[in-house]
N, C-alpha and C positions, 0 to 999 in steps of 0.2 A: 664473728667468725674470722678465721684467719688462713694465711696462706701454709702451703706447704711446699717447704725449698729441700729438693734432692740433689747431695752435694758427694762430694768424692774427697780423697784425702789431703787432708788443708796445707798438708804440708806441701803438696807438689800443682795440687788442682787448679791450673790460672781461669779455669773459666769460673770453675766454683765460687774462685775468691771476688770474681766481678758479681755474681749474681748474688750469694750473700751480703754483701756492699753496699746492696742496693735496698733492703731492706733495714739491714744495721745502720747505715747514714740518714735514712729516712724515717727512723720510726715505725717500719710497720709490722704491723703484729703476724707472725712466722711460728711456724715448726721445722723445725732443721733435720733431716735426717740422713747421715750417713749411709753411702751405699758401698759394694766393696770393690773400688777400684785395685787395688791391687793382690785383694786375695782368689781373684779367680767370680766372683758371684756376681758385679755388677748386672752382666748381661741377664743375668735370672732376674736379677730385682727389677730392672727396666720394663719387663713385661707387662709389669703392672701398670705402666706409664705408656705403654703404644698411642701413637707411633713413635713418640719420642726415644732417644737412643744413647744418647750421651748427657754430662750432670753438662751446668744447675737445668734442672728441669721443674718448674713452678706448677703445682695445683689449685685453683683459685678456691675460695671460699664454695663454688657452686658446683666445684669439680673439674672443671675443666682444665685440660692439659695444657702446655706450655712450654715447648721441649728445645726454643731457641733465643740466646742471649739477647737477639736485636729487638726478639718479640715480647720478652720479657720485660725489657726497659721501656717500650714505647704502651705494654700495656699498661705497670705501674703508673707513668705519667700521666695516661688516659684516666684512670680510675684512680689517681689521687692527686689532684691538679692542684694544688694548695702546699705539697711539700717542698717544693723546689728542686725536682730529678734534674731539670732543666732549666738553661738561666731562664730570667724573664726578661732581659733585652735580647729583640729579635734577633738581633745581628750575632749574639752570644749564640744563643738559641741554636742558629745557622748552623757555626760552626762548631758547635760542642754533635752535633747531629755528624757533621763530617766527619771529627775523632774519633768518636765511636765507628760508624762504619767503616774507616780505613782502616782502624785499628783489627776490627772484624775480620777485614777483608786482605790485610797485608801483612807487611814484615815478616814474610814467613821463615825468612831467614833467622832474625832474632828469634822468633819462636824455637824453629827448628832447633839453629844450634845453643841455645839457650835456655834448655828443660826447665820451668820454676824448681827451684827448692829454696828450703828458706833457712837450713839446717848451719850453712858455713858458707863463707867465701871463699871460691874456688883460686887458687893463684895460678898466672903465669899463662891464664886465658889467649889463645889465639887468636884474634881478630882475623878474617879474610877479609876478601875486598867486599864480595858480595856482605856480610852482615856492618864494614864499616859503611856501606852502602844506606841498609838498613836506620843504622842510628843516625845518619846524615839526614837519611828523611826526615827523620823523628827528631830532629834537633830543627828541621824547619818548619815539621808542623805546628810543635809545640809551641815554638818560638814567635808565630801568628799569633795563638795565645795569649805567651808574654809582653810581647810589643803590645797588640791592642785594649788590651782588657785587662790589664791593670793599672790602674790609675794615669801615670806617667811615664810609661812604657819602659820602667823601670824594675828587676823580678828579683827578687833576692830570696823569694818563698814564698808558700801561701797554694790556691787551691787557683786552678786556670783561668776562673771566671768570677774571682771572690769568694764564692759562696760555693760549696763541695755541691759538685753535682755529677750527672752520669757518665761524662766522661772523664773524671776524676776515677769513678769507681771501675772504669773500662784499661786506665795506664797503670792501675796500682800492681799488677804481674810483671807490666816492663820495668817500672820503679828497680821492684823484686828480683827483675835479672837484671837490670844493670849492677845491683845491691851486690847480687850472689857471684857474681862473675866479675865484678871488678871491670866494667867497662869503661872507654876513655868517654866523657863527658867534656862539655861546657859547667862553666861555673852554675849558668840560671838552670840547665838541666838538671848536676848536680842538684842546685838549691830545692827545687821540685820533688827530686828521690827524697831528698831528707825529710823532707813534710810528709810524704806517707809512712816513713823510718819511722818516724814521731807521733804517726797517727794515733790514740789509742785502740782506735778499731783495727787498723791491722796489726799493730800491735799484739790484740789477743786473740786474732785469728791464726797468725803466726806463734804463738804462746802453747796454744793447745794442736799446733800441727806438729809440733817439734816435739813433742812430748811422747809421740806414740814412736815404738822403738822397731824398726824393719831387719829381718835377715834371711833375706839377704837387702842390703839396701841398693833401691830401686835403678839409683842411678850414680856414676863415677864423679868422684870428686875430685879425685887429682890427686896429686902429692900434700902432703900436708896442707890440707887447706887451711885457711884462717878462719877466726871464730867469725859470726856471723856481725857484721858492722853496724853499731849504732848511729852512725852517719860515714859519708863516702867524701 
């Protein structure tokens, strides 16, 4: 039997794209179904899913409901402890637990001012204090990462802890604004966006977000935006 992932539009959806991620990186057996975030119906289709309220929202093989990203990763891991959601050195382990939850819990600034799309890159993006704020964090948290867990605290690319696991699949939306927004990075942060750029999983999760055509579209892209970057 398998799971059932209720998701919203790929092309904008960042939570969607974490909880999808998490199935597509791992192998496990899914139904994906689109609900309609932007045409008015979500909230009807959620019903079916009480109390849950917002996507990805997970149905287990036994039915039961799962209607929050922190709950969904740590149940996967419980119930499939052999795919590697999580390192297997403890001290990875640790802090792959804290990226995720801060991530959960913070940057609300980069979120805010930083809506996912995956359509273009925006030029000529304003940075304020508050969101260079933001990516300072995330250039130190990260950079825990980089420094300790991998190899010789050397990062030119690659997945945070070696091996892709859930909090890989928790930064692949900030990847995606740093991507779409043209944010100032560090070379090793750059080098990070670029492996998810390259990932094929988001790759085609992005492939098939872009595809579906909105009018009015959802959100401002600027002045002539640029096409959407293969690497930053």
């Amino acid at each position: 039997m398998s799971y059932d992932l209720f998701i919203g539009d790929k092309g904008f959806s960042s939570w969607s794209l974490r909880g999808w991620l998490l199935f597509e990186k791992f192998d496990l057996d899914v139904n994906v179904h689109m609900l309609g975030l932007y045409n008015g119906t979500m909230k009807q289709e959620m019903t079916k899913l009480a109390p849950a309220r917002f996507v990805p929202t997970v149905r287990t093989p036994e039915g039961w409901i799962i209607g929050e990203s922190i709950a969904i990763v740590e149940t996967l891991a419980e119930r499939h402890p052999d795919v590697g959601i999580w390192p297997k050195n403890a001290e990875a382990r640790i802090y792959a637990r804290w990226l995720v939850a801060e991530m959960h819990a913070g940057f609300s600034t980069l979120r805010n001012d930083c809506p996912m799309q995956l359509f273009k890159q925006i030029q000529n993006f304003t940075v304020s204090d508050a969101l260079r704020a933001d990516i300072d964090r995330l250039e130190a948290m990260l950079g825990v990462a980089f420094e300790r867990f991998t190899g010789d605290g050397t990062y030119t690319g690659g997945w945070l802890f070696g091996a892709y696991s859930a909090a890989d699949a928790f930064y692949a939306p900030v990847a995606a604004r740093i991507a779409g927004y043209g944010l100032p990075v560090s070379n090793r942060l750059a080098a990070y966006v670029n492996t998810h750029l390259s990932d094929p999983a988001f790759q085609s999760w992005r492939a098939q977000g872009v595809a579906v055509q909105y009018d009015p579209f959802p959100y401002d892209l600027g002045l002539d935006p640029k096409p959407w970057p293969e690497t930053i």
